[in-house]
VOBA-1610 file (N, C-alpha, C; in pm, whole numbers, padded with zeros to 5 digits, always signed):
BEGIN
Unk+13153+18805+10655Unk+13174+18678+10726Unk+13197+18567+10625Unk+13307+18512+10633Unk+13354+18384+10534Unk+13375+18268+10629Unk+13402+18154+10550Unk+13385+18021+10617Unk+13534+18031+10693Unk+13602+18081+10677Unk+13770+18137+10722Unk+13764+18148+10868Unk+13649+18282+10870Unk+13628+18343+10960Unk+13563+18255+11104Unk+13492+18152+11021Unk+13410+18041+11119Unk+13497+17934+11202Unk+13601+17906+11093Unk+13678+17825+11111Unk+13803+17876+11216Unk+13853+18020+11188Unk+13871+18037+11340Unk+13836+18034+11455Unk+13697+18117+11463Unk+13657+18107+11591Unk+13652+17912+11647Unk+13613+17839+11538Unk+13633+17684+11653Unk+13788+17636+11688Unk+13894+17755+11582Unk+14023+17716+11656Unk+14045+17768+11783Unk+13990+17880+11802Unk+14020+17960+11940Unk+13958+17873+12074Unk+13799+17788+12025Unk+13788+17704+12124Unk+13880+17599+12158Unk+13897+17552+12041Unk+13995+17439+12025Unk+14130+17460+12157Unk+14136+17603+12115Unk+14282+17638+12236Unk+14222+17648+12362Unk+14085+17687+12398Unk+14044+17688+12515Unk+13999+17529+12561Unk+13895+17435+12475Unk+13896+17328+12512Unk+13890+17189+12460Unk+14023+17227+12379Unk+14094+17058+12337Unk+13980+17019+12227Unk+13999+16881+12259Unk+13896+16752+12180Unk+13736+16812+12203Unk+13720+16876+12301Unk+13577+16918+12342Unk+13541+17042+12265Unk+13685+17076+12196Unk+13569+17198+12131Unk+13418+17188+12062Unk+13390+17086+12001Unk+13309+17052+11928Unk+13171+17085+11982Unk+13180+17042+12161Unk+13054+17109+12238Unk+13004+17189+12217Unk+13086+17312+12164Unk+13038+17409+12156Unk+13047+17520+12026Unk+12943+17426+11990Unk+12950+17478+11770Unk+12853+17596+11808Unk+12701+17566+11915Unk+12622+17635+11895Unk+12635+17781+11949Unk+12762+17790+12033Unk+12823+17906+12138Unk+12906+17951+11957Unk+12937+17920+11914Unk+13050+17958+11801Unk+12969+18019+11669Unk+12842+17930+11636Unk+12732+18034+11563Unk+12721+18104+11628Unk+12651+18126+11741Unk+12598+18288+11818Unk+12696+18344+11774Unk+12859+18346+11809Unk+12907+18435+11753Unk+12916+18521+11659Unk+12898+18393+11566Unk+12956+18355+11413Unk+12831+18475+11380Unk+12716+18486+11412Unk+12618+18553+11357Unk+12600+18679+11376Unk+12685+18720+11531Unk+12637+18871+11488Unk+12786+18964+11397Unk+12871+18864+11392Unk+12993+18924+11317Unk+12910+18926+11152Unk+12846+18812+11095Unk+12817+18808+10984Unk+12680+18907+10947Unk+12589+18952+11104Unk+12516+19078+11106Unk+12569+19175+11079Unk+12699+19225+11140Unk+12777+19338+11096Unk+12796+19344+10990Unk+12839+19254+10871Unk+12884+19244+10790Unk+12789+19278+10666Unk+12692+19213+10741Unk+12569+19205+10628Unk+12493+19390+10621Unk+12457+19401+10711Unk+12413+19572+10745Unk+12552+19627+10628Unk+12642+19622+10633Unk+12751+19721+10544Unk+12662+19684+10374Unk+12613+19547+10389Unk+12568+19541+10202Unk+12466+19430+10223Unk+12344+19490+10275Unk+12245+19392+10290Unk+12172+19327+10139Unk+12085+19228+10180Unk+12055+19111+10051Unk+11932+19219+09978Unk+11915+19199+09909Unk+11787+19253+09829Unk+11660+19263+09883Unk+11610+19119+09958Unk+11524+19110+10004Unk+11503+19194+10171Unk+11631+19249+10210Unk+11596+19318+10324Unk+11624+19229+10484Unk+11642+19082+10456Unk+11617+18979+10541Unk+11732+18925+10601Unk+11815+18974+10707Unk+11932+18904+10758Unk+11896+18784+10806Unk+11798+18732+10872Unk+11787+18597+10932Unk+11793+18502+10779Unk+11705+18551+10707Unk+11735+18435+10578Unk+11829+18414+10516Unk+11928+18539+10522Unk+12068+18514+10473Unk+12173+18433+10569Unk+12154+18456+10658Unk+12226+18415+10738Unk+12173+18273+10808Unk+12051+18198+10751Unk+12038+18044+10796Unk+12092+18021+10651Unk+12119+18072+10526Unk+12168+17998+10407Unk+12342+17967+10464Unk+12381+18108+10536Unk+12525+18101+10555Unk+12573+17962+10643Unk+12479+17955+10793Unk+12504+17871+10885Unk+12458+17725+10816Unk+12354+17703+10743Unk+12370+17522+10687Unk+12451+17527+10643Unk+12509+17622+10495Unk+12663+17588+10425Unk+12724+17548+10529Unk+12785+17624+10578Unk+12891+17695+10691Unk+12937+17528+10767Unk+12792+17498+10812Unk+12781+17366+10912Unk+12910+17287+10905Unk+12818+17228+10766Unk+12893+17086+10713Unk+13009+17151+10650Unk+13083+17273+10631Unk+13171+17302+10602Unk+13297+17250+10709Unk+13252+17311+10823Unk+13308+17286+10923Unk+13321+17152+11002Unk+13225+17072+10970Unk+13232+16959+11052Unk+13316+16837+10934Unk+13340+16875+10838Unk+13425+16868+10767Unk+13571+16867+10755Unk+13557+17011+10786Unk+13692+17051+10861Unk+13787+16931+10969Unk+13684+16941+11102Unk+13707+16881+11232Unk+13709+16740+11194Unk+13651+16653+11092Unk+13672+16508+11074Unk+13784+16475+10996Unk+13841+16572+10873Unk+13912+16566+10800Unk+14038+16507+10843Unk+14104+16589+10902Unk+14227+16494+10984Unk+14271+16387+11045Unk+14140+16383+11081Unk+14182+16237+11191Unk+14126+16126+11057Unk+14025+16186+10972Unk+13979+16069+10917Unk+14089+16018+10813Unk+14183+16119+10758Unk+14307+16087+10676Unk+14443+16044+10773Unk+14446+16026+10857Unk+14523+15915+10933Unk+14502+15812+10921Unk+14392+15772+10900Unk+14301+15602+10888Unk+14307+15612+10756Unk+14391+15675+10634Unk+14391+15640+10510Unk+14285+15693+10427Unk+14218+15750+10494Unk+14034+15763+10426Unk+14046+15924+10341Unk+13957+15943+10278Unk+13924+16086+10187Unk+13829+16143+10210Unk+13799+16247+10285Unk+13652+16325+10306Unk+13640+16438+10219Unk+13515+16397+10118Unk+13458+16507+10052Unk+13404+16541+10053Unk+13326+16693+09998Unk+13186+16771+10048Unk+13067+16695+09931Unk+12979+16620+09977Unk+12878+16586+09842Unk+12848+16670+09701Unk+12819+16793+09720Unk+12874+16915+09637Unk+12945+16849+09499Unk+13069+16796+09515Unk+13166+16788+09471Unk+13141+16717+09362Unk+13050+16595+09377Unk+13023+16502+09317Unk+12919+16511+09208Unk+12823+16621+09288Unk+12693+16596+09227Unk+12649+16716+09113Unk+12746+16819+09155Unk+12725+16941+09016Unk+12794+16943+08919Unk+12921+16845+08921Unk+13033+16878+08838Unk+13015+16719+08697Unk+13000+16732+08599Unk+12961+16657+08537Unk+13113+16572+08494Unk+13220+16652+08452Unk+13338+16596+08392Unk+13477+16594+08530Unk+13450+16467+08578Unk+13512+16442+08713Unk+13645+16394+08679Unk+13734+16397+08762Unk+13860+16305+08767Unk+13806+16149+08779Unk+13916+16081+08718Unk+13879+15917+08753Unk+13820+15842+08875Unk+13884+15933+09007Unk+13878+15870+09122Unk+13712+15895+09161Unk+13681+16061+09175Unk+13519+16099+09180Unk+13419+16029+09108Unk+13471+16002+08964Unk+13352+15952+08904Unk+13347+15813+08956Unk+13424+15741+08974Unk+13376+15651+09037Unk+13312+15625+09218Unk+13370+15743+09249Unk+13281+15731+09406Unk+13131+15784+09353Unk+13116+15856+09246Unk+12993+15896+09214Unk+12888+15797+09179Unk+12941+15728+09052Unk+12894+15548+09084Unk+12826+15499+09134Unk+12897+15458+09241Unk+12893+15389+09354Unk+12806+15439+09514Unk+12758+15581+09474Unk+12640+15558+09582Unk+12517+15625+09482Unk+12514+15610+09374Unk+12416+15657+09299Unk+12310+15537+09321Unk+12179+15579+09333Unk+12050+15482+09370Unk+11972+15530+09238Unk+11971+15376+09206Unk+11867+15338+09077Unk+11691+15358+09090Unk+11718+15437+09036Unk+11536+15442+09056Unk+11454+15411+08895Unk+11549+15266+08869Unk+11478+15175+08732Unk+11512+15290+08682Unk+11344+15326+08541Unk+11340+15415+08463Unk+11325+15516+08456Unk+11338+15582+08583Unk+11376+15733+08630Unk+11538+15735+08635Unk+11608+15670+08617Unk+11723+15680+08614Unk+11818+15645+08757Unk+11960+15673+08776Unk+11994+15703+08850Unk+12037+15813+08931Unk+12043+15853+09082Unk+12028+16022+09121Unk+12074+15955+09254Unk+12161+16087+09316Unk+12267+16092+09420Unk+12200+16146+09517Unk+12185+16031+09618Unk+12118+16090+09794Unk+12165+16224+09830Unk+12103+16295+09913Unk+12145+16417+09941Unk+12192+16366+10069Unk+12350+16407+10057Unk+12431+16396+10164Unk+12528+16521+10145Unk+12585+16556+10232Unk+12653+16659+10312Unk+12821+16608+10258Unk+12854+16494+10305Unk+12970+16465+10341Unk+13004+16332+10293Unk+13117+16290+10226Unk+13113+16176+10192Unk+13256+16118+10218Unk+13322+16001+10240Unk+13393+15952+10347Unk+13460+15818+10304Unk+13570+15785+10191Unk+13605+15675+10094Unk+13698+15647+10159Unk+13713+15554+10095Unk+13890+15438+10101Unk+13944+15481+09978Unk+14058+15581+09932Unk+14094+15581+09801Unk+14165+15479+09707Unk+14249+15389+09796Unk+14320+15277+09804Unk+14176+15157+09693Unk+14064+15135+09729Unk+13959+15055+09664Unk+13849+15143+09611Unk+13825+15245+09623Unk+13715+15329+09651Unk+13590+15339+09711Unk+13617+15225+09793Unk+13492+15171+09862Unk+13438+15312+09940Unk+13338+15362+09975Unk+13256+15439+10063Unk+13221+15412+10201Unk+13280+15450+10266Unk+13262+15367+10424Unk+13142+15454+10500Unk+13113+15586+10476Unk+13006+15644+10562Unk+12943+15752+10468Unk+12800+15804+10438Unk+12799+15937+10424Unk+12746+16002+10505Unk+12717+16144+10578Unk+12752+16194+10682Unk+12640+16355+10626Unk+12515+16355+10679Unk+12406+16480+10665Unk+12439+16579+10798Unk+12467+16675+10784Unk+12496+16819+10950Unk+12388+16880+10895Unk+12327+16915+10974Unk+12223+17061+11041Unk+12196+17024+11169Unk+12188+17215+11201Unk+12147+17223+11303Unk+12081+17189+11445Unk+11942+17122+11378Unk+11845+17070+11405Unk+11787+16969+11336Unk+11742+16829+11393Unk+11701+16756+11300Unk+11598+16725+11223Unk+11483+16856+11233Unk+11386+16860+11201Unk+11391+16921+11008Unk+11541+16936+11021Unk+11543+17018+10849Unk+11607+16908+10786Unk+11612+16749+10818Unk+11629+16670+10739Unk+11649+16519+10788Unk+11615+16467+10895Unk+11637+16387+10943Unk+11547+16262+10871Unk+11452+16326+10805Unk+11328+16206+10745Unk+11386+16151+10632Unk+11437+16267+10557Unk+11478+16287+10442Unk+11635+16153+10439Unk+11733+16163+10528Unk+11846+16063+10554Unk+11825+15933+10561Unk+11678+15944+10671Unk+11645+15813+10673Unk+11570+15737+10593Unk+11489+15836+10451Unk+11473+15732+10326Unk+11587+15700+10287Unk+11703+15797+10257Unk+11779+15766+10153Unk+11877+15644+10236Unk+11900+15635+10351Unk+11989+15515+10420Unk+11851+15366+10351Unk+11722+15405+10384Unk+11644+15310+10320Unk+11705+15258+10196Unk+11711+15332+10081Unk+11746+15338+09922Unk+11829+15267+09923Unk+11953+15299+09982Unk+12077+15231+09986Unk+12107+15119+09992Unk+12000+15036+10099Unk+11970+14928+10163Unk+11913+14855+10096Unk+11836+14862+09905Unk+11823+14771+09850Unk+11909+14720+09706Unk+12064+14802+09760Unk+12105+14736+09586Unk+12274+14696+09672Unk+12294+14578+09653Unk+12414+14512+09675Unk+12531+14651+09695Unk+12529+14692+09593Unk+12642+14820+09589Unk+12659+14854+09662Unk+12555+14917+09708Unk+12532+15038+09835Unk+12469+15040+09937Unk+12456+14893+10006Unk+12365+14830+10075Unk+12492+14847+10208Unk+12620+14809+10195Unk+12692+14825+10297Unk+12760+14995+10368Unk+12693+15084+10282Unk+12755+15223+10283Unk+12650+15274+10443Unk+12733+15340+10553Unk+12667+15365+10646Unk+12619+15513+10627Unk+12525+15509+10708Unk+12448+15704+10704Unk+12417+15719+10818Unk+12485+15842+10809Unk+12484+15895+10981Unk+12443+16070+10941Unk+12397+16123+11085Unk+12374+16281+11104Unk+12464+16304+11184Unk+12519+16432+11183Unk+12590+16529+11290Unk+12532+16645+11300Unk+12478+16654+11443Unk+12388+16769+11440Unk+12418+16814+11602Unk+12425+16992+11588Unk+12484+17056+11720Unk+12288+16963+11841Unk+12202+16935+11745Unk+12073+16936+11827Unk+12032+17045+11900Unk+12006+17164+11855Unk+11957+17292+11926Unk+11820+17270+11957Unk+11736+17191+11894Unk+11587+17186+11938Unk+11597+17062+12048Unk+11707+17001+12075Unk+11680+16915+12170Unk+11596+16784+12166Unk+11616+16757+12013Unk+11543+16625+11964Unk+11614+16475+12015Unk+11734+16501+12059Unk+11815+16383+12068Unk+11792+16317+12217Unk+11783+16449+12322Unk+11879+16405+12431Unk+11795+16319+12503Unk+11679+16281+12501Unk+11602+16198+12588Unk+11489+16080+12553Unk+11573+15919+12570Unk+11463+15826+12504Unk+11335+15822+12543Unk+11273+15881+12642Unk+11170+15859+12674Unk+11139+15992+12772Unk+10972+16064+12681Unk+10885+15993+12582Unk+11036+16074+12441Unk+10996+15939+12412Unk+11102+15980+12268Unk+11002+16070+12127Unk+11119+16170+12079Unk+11040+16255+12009Unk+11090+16159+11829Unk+10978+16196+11755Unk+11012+16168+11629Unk+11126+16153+11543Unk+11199+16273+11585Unk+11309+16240+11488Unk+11389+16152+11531Unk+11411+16131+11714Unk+11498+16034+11788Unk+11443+15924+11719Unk+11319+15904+11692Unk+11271+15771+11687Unk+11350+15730+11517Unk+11331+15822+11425Unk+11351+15790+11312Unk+11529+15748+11291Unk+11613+15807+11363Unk+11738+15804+11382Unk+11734+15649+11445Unk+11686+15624+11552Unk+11702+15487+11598Unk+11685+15390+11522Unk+11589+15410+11415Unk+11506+15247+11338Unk+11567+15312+11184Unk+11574+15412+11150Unk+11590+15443+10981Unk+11754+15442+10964Unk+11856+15474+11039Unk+11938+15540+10994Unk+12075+15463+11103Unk+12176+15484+11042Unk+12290+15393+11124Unk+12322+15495+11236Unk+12285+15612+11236Unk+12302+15711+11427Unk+12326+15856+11384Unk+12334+15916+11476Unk+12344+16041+11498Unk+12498+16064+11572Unk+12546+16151+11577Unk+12646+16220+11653Unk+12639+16355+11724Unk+12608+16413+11836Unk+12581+16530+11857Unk+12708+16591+11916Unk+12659+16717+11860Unk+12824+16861+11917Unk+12708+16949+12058Unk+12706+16882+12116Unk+12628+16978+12256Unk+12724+16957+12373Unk+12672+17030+12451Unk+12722+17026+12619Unk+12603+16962+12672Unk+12510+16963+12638Unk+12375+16916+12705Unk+12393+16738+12743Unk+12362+16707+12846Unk+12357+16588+12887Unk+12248+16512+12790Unk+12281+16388+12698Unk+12213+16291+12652Unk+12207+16166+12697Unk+12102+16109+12710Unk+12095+15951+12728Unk+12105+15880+12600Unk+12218+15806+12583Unk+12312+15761+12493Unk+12220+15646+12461Unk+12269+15585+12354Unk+12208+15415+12306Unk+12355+15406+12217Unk+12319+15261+12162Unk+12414+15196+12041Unk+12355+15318+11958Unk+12328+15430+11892Unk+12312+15482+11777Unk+12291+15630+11741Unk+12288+15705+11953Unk+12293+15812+11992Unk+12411+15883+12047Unk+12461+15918+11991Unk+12664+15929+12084Unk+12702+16119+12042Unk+12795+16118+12130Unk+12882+16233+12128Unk+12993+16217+12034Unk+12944+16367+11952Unk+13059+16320+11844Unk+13210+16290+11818Unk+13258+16308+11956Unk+13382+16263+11972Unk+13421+16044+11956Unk+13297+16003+11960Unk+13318+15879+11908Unk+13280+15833+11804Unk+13277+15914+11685Unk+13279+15900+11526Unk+13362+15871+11510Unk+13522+15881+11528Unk+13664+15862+11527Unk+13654+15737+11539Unk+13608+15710+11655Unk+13616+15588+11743Unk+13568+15457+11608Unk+13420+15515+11644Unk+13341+15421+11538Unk+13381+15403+11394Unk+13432+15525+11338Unk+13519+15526+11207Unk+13583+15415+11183Unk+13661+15385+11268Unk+13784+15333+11281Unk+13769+15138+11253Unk+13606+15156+11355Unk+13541+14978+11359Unk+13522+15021+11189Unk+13423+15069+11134Unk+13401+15049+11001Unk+13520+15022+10942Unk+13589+15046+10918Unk+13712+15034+10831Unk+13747+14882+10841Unk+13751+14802+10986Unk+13776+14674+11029Unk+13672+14578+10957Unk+13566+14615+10977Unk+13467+14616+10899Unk+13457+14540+10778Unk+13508+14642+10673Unk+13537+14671+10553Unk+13641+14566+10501
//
């Protein structure tokens, strides 16, 4: 099972349902997993453990993909989407990287400076300004605390004080869909972090900062005006 392989199956939804494929990421893992079970049984991991191999495959995999699905539309609006990855292992960058690298690096005084853990990162190449960075999993319980320090961080140095942070998450534990009684991570998304975007079919009660990810585009688009 390769990211190839993932990336078809959301084209095949795509042909079944348009702009909405996105609803259904978590119907597209199930898939995605017992093809990469097959796969795995032919040359299993050392440790014996398909579920552990296969939650390393599906976080990669995620933000691989949701990557994918923003990429296009977000380079119509002029913009550059890169995988954080990109930035943060590779020491001898092209001109353009090292300076998006820069520019969301958070000073921590005499500990130096060190790069938020983000997923996805989202420039103007034209200035290099940074208009969004962008954390996917599954569920928001494997990092949602974690986004909303680092949107904190951001928020005290002129630089990087205007850079937005958002999650995209399919929400399989169902942390999002209901303000009240609101669960923790909803809460932390509301007050820590500029919003969430969810890929479900499940009915949510929306706010300014809870949305379906089909209006990231949308909202993309104000940032840039923004800017």
């Amino acid at each position: 099972m390769k990211f190839e392989d993932l990336k078809e199956l959301y084209q095949k939804k795509s042909q079944e349902y348009g702009l909405s494929a996105y609803k259904h990421i978590s119907e597209i893992l199930k898939n995605a997993k017992m093809k990469h079970y097959e796969d795995w049984k032919k040359k299993p991991t050392k440790a014996g453990d398909h579920e552990q191999s296969w939650r390393a495959f599906k976080g990669k995999n995620l933000e691989r993909l949701v990557q994918f699905i923003i990429s296009n539309e977000a380079e119509k609006l002029g913009l550059r989407v890169i995988n954080g990855n990109k930035i943060e292992r590779k020491k001898m960058l092209p001109k353009e990287l090292s300076e998006i690298k820069r520019k969301l690096a958070v000073d921590f005084g005499k500990f130096g400076l060190h790069l938020p853990d983000v997923d996805i990162i989202i420039y103007n190449p034209t200035n290099k300004e940074i208009i969004t960075v962008v954390s996917c999993k599954v569920t928001l319980r494997e990092r949602i605390a974690q986004t909303g320090y680092w949107k904190l961080k951001l928020l005290q140095d002129e630089v990087t004080q205007n850079i937005k942070v958002y999650f995209i998450t399919p929400d399989e534990d169902g942390t999002l869909t209901t303000k009240k009684p609101i669960k923790k991570g909803r809460a932390i998304v509301e007050t820590d972090t500029d919003g969430a975007y969810l890929m479900t079919t499940a009915e949510i009660e929306k706010s300014s900062k809870i949305k379906l990810f089909e209006e990231f585009i949308i909202d993309l688009r104000n940032m840039i005006n923004e800017n």
